[in-house]
Each structure stands twice: as structure tokens, then as C-alpha cells.
C-alpha positions in Angstrom: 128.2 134.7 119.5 126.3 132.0 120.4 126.6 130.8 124.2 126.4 126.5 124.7 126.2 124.8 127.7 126.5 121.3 128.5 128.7 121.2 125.7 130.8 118.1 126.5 127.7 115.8 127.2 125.0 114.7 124.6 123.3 117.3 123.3 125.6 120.6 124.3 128.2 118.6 122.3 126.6 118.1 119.2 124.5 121.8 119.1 128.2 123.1 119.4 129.8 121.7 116.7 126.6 121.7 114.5 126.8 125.7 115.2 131.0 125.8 114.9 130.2 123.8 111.6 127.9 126.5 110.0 130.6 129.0 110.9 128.8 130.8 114.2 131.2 132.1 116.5 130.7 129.5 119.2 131.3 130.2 123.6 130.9 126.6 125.0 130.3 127.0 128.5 132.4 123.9 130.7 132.6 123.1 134.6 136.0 121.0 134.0 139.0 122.6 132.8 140.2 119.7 131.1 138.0 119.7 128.3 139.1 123.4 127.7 141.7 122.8 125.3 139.9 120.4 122.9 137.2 123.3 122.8 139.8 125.8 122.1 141.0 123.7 119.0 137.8 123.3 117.6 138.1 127.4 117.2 135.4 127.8 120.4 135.6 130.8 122.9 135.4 128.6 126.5 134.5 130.0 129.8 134.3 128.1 133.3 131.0 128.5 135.1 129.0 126.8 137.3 125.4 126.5 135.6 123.9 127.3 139.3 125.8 130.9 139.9 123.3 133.0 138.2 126.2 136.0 137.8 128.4 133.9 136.5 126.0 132.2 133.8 124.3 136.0 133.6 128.3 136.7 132.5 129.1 133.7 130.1 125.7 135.1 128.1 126.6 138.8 128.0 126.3 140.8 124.2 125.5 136.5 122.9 122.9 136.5 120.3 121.8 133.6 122.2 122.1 130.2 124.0 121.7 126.9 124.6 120.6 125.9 127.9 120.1 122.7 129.5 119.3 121.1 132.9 121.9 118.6 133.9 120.7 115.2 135.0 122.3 115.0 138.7 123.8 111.5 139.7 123.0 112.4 143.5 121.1 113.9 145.6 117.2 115.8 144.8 116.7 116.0 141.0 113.6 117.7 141.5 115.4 120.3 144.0 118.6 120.5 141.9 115.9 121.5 138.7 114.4 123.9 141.1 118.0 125.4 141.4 119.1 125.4 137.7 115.7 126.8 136.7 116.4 129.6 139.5 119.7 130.5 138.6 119.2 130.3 134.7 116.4 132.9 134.9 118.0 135.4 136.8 121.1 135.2 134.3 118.8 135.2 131.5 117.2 138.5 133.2 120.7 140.5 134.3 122.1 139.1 130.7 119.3 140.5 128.3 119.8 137.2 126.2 117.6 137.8 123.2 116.8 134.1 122.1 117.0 131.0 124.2 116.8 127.0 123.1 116.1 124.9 126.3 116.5 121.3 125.8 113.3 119.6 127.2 112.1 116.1 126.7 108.7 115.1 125.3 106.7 114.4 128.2 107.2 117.2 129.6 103.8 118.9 129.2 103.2 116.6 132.4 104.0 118.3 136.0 104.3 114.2 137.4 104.2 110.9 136.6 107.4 110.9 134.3 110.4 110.8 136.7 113.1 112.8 136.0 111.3 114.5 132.6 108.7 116.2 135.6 112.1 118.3 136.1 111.9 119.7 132.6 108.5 120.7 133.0 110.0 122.7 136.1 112.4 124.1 133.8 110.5 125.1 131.3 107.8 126.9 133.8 110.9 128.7 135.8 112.4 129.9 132.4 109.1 130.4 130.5 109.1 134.4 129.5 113.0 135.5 130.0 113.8 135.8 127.0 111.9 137.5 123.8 112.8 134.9 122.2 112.6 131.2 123.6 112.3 128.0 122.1 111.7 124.6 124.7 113.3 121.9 122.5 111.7 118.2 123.9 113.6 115.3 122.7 113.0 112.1 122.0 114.8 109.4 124.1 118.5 109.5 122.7 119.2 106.6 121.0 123.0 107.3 122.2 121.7 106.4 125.4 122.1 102.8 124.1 126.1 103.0 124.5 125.8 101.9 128.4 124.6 98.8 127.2 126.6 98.3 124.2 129.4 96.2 125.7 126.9 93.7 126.7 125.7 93.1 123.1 128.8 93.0 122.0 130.2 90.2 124.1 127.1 88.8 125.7 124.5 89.0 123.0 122.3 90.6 125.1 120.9 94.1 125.1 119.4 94.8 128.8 116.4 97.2 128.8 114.2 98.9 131.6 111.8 99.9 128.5 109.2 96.6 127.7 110.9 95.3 124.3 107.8 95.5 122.2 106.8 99.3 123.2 107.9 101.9 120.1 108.6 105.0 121.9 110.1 108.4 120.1 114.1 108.4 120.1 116.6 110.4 118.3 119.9 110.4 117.7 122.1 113.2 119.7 123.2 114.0 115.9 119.4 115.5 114.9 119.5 116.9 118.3 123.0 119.2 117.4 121.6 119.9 114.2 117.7 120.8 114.9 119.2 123.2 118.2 121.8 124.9 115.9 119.3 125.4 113.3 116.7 126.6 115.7 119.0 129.3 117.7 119.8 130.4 114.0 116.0 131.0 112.9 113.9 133.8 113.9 110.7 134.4 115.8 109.2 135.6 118.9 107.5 134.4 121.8 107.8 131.0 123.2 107.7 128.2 120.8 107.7 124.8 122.2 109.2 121.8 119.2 109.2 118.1 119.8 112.2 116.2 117.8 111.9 112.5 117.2 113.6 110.5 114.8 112.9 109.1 111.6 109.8 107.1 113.0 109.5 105.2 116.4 111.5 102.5 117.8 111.7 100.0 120.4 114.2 97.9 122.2 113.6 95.1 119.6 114.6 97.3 117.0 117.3 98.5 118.8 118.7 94.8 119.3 117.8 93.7 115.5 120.2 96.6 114.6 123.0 95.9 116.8 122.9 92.5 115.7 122.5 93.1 111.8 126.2 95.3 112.6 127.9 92.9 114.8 126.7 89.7 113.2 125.6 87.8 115.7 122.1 87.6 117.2 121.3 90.0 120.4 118.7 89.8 123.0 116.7 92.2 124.3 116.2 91.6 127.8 113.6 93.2 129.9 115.3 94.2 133.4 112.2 94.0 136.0 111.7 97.0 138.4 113.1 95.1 141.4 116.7 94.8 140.0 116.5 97.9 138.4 117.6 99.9 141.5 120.8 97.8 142.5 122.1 98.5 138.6 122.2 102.5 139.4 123.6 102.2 142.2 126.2 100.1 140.8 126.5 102.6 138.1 127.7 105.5 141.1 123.8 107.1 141.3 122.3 106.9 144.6 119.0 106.4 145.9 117.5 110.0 145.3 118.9 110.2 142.1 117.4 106.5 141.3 114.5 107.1 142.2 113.3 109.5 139.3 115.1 107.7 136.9 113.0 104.7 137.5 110.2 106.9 137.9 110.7 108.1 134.5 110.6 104.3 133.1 107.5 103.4 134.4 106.4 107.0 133.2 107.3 105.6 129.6 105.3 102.3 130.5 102.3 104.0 131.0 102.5 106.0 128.1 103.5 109.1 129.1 106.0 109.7 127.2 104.4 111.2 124.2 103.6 114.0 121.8 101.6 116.9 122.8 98.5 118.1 120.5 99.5 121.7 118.9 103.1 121.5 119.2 105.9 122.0 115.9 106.7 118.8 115.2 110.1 117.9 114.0 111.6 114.4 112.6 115.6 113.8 112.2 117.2 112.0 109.4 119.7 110.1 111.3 118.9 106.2 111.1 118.8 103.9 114.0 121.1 102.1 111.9 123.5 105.1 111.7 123.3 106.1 115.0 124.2 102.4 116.7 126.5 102.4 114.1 128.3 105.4 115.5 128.2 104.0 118.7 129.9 101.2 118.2 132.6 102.9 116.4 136.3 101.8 117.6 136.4 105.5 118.9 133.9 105.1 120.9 134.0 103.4 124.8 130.8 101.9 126.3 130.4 100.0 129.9 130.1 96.1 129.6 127.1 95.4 131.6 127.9 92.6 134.4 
């Protein structure tokens, strides 16, 4: 069996189904118990833990022939404490579970220890979990193009695409889809050791692209519009994330402004197949809901 976590945001949702849809017995590890059913449907074993009880995590991995594993972006408090936490608890489940192989979903950037925000917490991460497994596998990702959908509403009925990224600057993203697909295929290979593989998508992009593409599918023209760094903090907080929380997130922006955001020399690189084209395309799907920016 292979263990997920995080399975009903981004990433943990897409490894899982990617892994469900190459016929891999499939435990998707959840903190709400509404999203239990749906998981049962999909033919997935489910168990409730929280990712910071390191007995009950150390359980949810026992006799898996590995896992998925993930830091969770906090919308309050410490991101660099609540890192400190996961990173704790993850590697004394990883230790007590005898998981065999690990994939740890990292960001590129994370080769730096500050200076990136929020990605400075995978770079915790990966030092805390580094050597607990025989087999382990720090996955950085691109910036998800998914990421987009919180602004989607805005192009869609303002024309607009508000960005903290400058609109010019081509920066690695990926859709969530290569993401599913590149961990799934990963926790299925073999190897030992640590191995650390960046995943970007088919080539660069920037917010220009990004709005060229929404408005080539909605047919109309969109905007993107460069939010400066003193507005950027009352938007969060409008968006339910306080101060501490804020803070790295803008952090990691003006990491990505002065281009440290990037590749690392010696690394496996990987590129998706998913389009920007595709993947805004998917976003704007009628089954999809995204926040209309006011």
C-alpha cells in the first residue's frame, strides 16, 4: 500500500488518484472526516490523523511500501515553527514506522536556508527528514499554475489577472496534474539513497502568459496587474491569513523577485507535459469554484 497525505489539497490529491489510477492500493491520510467518503468511493483505504502526532502518522505508515509526505502551508500562526513541528513529528513516524521509501514534496528554491519565505520551510523539511528512510526522494515543484484559480474570478468578470509576481519575470510552474503523476511515478521506481528532482512544466512562464491564456479561453482581453508590496499584506489578511502567516508568504514573493527561485546545479531534472493552456483550462472548468478578487 502506498500511504498519501495531504490528499485533499493540491498535490496529495492528484499523487492519489494518479497512484489509484495505476492500480496501487492507495491509504489517503485526511484530518476532516468529511472528505472520508469520497475517498472511500474512489476505492482508497482512509485514516484520520493529525500530520503532527508522530504515533499516529508512525501508525497510518505501518507495513506501506511507502508515502507521500508534505508540509502543510499554515494560514496562522509561525510557518517556520509549524515546519519545525511537521519535520519533527514526520521523522520520528518515519523512524517507529520502518517506511522503506519516501516522496517529500519540496519547492525549487529550497536549496536556500533564507531569503525565499515560506519555501525556507522546505528546506527545514527536507534537513529534518533527510536520512529516515532508505529510500527518499525530495520532490521541488515548480510554482503550481493551479495556484492561478484565486484570481480566476477576477479575469473572468473584471479582465484583470492581479499578480504579486512582476508580469514580465518567466519563473518555473507546473500544473498539480504533472505533479500527481511525476510523485506516483516516482514512489513506484526504485533506488536508494536520497535523490532530490525538480519538476517544472513544459518551459517557463510568467504572469503575461498566464493572462494571454486566460484571455485566448474566455475571449476577452485580461490584464495582468502587478499588486505592489504595500497592498499586498491587507489582501491576506482579507483572505483569513494573519500577520505571521503573511509575512513568509510575502517573503517568498520578493524571494522569487530576486531570483531565488530557481534550479539547482546537479539535481534530476524533470519537465511535465500539461500545457499552460490545459491547465487554466481546467481551472476554469464549470466544476470548478475560484474567489472573485474585490
Amino acid at each position: 500500500m502506498q500511504v498519501v497525505f495531504g490528499a485533499n489539497g493540491r498535490a496529495g490529491g492528484e499523487i492519489a488518484r494518479a497512484l489509484l489510477e495505476r492500480g496501487e492500493a492507495v491509504r489517503v491520510v485526511l484530518r476532516q472526516p468529511e472528505h472520508r467518503e469520497r475517498w472511500i468511493a474512489r476505492g482508497a483505504d482512509v485514516a484520520m490523523v493529525d500530520i503532527v502526532d508522530a504515533d499516529a502518522v508512525a501508525a497510518a505508515l505501518k507495513g506501506a511500501l511507502g508515502a507521500f509526505l508534505l508540509n502543510p502551508t499554515p494560514r496562522s500562526g509561525d510557518p517556520y515553527a509549524h515546519a519545525q513541528e511537521v519535520g519533527t513529528a514526520l521523522a520520528h513516524a518515519l523512524h517507529a514506522a520502518q517506511l522503506p521509501k519516501a516522496v517529500v514534496l519540496s519547492s525549487i528554491g529550497a536549496q536556500h536556508a533564507s531569503g525565499t519565505g515560506v519555501i525556507a520551510t522546505l528546506n527545514q523539511i527536507e534537513m529534518l527528514l533527510e536520512g529516515t528512510a532508505p529510500a527518499i526522494t525530495f520532490l521541488r515543484s515548480a510554482y503550481f499554475v493551479e495556484t492561478w484559480s484565486e484570481v480566476a474570478g477576477t479575469a473572468v468578470t473584471e479582465g484583470v489577472l492581479p499578480t504579486f509576481l512582476e508580469v514580465t519575470q518567466k519563473i518555473p510552474m507546473v500544473s498539480t496534474i504533472d505533479v500527481g503523476r511525476t510523485g506516483a511515478a516516482l514512489l513506484c521506481e526504485n533506488w536508494t539513497g536520497k535523490r532530490i528532482v525538480e519538476l517544472s512544466g513544459p518551459e517557463d512562464w510568467s504572469a503575461s502568459d498566464v493572462a494571454m491564456v486566460f484571455a485566448k479561453l474566455l475571449g476577452h482581453p485580461v490584464e495582468p496587474i502587478f499588486v505592489p508590496s504595500e497592498e499586498r499584506s491587507a489582501i491576506l489578511t482579507k483572505d483569513g491569513i494573519d500577520n505571521k502567516a503573511a509575512e513568509g508568504l510575502l517573503a517568498m514573493y520578493e524571494g522569487i523577485a530576486n531570483g531565488r527561485f530557481v534550479r539547482e546545479d546537479g539535481n534530476e531534472q524533470r519537465r511535465g507535459v500539461v500545457s499552460l493552456t490545459a491547465a487554466v483550462e481546467r481551472i476554469l472548468s464549470p466544476s470548478r469554484t475560484f474567489t472573485v478578487r474585490t
